[in-house]
C-alpha positions in Angstrom: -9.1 41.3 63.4 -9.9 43.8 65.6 -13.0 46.1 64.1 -11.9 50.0 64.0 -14.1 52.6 64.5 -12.4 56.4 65.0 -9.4 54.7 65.2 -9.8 53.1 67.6 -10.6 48.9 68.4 -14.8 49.0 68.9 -14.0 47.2 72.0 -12.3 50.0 73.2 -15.4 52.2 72.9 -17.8 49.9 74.5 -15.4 48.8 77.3 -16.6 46.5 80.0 -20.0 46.0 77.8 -18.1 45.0 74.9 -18.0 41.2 75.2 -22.3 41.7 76.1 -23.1 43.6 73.2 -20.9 42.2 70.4 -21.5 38.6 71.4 -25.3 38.8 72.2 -27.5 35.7 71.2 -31.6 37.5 70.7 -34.0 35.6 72.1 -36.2 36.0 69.1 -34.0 35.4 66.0 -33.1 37.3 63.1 -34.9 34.7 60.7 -38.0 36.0 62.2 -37.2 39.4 61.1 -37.4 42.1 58.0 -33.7 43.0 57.9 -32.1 46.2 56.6 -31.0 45.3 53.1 -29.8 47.1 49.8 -33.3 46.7 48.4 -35.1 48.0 51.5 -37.5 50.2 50.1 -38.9 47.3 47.7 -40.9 46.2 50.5 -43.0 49.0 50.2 -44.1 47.9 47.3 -46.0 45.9 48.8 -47.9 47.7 50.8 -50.4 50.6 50.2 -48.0 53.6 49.3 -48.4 55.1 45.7 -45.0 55.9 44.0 -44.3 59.3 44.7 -44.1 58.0 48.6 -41.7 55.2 47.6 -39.7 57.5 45.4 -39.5 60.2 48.1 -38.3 56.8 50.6 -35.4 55.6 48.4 -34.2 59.4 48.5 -33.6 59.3 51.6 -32.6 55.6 51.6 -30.5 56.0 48.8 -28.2 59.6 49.8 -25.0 60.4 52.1 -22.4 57.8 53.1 -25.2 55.3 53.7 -26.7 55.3 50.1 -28.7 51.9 49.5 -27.4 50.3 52.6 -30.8 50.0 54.2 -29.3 52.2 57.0 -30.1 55.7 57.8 -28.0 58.5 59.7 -30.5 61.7 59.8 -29.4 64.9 61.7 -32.5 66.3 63.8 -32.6 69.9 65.2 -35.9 70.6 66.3 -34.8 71.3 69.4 -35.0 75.5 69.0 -38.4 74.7 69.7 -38.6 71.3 72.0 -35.7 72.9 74.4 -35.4 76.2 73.9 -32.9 77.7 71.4 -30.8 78.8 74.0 -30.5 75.7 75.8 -30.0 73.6 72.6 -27.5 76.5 70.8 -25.9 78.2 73.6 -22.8 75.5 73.9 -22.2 76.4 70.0 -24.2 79.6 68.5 -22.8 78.8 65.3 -26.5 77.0 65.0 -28.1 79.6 65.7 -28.0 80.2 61.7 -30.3 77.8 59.8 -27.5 77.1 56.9 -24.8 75.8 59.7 -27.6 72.9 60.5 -28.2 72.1 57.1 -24.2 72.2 56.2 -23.2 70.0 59.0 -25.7 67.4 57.4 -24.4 67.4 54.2 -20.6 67.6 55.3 -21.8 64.5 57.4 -23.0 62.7 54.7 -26.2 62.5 56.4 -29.0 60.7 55.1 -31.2 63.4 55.7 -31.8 66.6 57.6 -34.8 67.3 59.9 -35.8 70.6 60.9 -38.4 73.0 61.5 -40.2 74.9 58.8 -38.7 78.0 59.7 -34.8 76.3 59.8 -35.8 74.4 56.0 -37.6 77.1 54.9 -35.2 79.6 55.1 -32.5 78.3 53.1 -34.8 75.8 51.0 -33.9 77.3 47.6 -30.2 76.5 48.0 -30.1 73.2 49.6 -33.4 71.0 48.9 -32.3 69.1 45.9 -28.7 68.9 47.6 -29.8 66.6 50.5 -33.6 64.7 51.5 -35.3 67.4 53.9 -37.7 66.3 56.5 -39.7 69.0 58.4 -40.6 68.2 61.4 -44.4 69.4 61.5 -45.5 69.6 65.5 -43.6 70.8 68.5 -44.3 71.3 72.6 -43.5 74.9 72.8 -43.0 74.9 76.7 -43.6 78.6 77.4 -47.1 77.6 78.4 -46.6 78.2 82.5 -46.5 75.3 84.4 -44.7 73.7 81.3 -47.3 71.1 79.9 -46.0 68.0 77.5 -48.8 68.8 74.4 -47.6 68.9 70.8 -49.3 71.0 68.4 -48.9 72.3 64.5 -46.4 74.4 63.6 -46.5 73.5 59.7 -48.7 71.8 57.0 -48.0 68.8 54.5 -48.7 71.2 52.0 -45.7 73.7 53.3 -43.4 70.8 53.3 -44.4 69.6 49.9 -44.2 73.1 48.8 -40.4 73.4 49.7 -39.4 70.6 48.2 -39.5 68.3 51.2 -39.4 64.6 50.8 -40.9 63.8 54.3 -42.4 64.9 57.2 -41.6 64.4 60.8 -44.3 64.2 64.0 -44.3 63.2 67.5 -47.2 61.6 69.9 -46.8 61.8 73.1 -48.3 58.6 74.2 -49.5 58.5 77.5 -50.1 61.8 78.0 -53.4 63.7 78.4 -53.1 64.8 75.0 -52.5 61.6 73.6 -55.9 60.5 71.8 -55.9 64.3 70.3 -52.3 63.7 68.8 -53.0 60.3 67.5 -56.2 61.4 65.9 -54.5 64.2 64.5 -51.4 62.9 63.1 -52.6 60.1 61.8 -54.9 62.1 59.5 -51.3 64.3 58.7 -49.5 60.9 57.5 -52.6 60.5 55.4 -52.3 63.4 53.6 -48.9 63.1 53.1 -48.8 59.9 51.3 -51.4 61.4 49.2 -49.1 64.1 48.4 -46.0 61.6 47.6 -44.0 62.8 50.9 -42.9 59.7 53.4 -43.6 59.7 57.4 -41.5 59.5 60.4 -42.9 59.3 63.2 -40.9 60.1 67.1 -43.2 57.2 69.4 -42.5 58.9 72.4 -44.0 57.9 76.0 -45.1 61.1 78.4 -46.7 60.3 82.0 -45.4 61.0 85.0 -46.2 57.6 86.7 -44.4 55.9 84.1 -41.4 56.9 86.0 -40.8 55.4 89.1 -37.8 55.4 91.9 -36.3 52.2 90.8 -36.5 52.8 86.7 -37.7 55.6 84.3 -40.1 53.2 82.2 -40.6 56.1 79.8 -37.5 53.8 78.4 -39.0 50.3 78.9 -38.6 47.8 76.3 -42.6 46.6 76.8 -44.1 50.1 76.8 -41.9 51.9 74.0 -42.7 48.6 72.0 -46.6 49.3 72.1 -45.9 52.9 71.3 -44.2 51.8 68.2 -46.8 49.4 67.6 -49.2 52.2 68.0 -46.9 54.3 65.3 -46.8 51.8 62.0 -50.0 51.1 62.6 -51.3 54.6 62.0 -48.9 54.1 58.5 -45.2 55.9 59.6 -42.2 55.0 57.1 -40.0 54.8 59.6 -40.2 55.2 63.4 -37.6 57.0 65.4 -37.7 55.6 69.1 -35.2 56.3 72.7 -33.3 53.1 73.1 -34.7 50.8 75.4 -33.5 50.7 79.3 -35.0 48.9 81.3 -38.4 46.3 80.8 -40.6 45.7 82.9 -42.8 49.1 82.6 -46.2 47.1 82.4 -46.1 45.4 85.8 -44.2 48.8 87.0 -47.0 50.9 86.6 -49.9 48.5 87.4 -47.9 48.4 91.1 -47.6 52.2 90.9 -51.1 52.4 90.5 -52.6 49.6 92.6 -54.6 48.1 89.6 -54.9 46.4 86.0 -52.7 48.7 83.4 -53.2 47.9 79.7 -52.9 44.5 78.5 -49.4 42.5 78.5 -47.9 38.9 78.2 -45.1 37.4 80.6 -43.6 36.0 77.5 -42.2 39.0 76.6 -39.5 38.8 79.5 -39.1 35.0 79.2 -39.2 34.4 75.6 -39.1 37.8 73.9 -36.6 39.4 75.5 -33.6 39.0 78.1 -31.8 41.7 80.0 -29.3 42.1 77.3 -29.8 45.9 75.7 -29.4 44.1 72.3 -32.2 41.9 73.1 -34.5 44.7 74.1 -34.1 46.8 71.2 -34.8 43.8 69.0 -38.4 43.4 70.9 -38.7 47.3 69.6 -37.7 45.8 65.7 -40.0 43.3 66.5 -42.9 45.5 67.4 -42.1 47.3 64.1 -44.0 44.4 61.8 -41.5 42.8 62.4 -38.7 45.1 60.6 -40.9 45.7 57.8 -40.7 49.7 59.3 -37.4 50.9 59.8 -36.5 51.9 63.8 -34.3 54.5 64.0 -32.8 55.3 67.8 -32.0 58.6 68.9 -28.8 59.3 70.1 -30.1 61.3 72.8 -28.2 64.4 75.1 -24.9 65.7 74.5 -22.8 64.5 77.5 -19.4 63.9 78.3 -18.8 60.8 76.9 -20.5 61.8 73.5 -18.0 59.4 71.0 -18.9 56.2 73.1 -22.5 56.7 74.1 -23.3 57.0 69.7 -21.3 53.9 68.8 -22.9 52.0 71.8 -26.3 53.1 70.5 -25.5 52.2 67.0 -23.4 48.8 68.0 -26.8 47.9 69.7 -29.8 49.1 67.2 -27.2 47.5 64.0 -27.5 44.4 66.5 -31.0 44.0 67.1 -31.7 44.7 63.0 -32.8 48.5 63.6 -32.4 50.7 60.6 -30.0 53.9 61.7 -29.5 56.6 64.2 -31.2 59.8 64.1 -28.1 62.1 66.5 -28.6 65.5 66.1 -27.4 67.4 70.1 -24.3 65.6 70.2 -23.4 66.5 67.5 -24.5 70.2 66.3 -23.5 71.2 70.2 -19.5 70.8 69.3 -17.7 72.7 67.3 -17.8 71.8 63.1 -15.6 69.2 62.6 -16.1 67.3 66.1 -19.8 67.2 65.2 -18.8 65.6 61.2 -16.5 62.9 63.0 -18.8 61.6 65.5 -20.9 61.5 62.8 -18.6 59.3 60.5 -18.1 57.2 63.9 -21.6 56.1 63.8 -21.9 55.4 60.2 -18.9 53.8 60.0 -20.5 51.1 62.4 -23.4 50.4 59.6 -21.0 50.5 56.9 -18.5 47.9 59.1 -19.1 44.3 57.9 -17.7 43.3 61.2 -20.6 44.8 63.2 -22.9 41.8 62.3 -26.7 41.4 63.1 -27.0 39.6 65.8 
């Protein structure tokens, strides 16, 4: 029986890819793996977090058309500050009003929305015990001239916790100049935030401009954005939210690029750990992730002209590999209302379809 997503056939939506993704055979297997379950956030039990923090996860876990799935559709809109509120609310100025981003996450059935503390903050009062809030603590505010890639505060644990919050949000920039600063720093952050009962998410993205190169951008490499999201459960994120791999290969890429040693790899990864197959290279991100025991979220990334079939792709292959959601905020919040709500639906319908099996 043909699997319907939109109503449409999912073949349909992933085309010429579709007999690649949905047939995919992982190198590493799925009996090595943590897998998204209905009892996800028992594994935390297990692990260092006092109960408020596990509470605060099954909130999340357990809210919008996703409840105690294991899976996770979160609407992000940082992006005010990341890309400029005119860039990012421009194509719909509707979001230009904090309440239309919070709305379109709980008409969504989101998970969870993710903001800023001046978005949350603002309409806190009406909305925090209506839907899991995550405020997204430190931006790049690109007005510095030349732009430079360096996130810094904006808000405190304490502010979060104070609206009613059940997690907070952070990127690293790894690579970057900045990046020892920003791993120091956060890690402290996610510290204090399990003390105060709130869980972590934590955006493992790569910045350096030799990482890309004129044959790839390896800012999207499966080997690289693994170690990042190595580098991100180890400092103790609840979840990591990560681009969806490309490419592989960035290791060897750079060291070329640079005419000596970079970091520290293994040639197994691309023989044994991985294959060309985009399911296959997200999985070596799940695997990076202890294994599953962290949830990955992917991002669904710009809005575009082919918004529909780029968000089931990405959720087709991260539901494949064992990842745990989609965090898609620009393609959707850049449409109008009810566009925004059904491309929503479209990707949660692909974790809630029985048909759209781990591979």
């Amino acid at each position: 029986m043909a699997i319907a997503i939109a109503n449409r056939p999912i073949s349909d939506w992933l085309g010429d890819e579709a007999e690649l993704l949905l047939n995919a055979a992982p190198r590493v297997s799925k009996e090595r793996l943590h897998l998204p379950n209905t009892h996800v956030v028992d594994r935390f039990s297990l692990t260092d977090r006092n109960p408020q923090v596990l509470r605060s996860i099954q909130q999340m876990y357990g809210s919008g058309r996703l409840a105690n799935t294991g899976y996770l559709s979160i609407l992000p809109v940082d992006q005010g500050i990341e890309h400029s509120a005119a860039h990012s609310f421009a194509p719909n100025p509707d979001y230009f009003d904090s309440e239309a981003i919070v709305e379109l996450a709980v008409e969504a059935g989101c998970n969870a929305v993710c903001s800023t503390l001046g978005v949350l903050g603002s309409v806190a009062r009406k909305w925090a015990h209506r839907i899991p809030f995550m405020v997204k603590v430190n931006h790049n505010q690109l007005l510095t001239a030349p732009n430079v890639h360096e996130q810094i505060l904006f808000a405190s644990v304490d502010q979060a916790w104070d609206m009613g919050a059940v997690a907070i949000g952070a990127t690293i920039y790894f690579g970057s100049d900045d990046c020892n600063r920003e791993l120091q720093q956060i890690a402290a952050l996610f510290e204090h935030a399990h003390d105060r009962g709130l869980a972590t998410v934590l955006w493992c993205y790569l910045r350096n401009p030799i990482f890309k190169q004129p044959e790839a951008d390896y800012h999207l490499s499966a080997d690289l954005t693994g170690q990042a999201v190595h580098l991100g459960v180890t400092i103790g994120a609840d979840i990591i939210k990560q681009k969806l791999p490309a490419n592989n290969g960035g290791y060897p890429a750079v060291a070329k690029a640079l005419g000596q040693s970079f970091g520290m790899t293994d040639d197994r990864i691309y023989s044994e750990l991985s294959s060309d197959n985009p399911v296959d290279l997200c999985r070596y991100q799940v695997l990076n992730c202890y294994s599953g025991r962290i949830g990955l979220i992917n991002s669904g990334g710009a809005s575009g002209s082919d918004d529909m079939h780029e968000a089931i792709r990405t959720a087709v292959i991260n539901k494949r590999a064992g990842g745990s959601g989609l965090i898609m905020g620009r393609k959707a919040f850049q449409k109008p209302r009810q566009e925004g709500v059904d491309l929503i639906h479209a990707v949660q319908d692909v974790y809630l379809s029985p048909e759209v099996s781990i591979a």
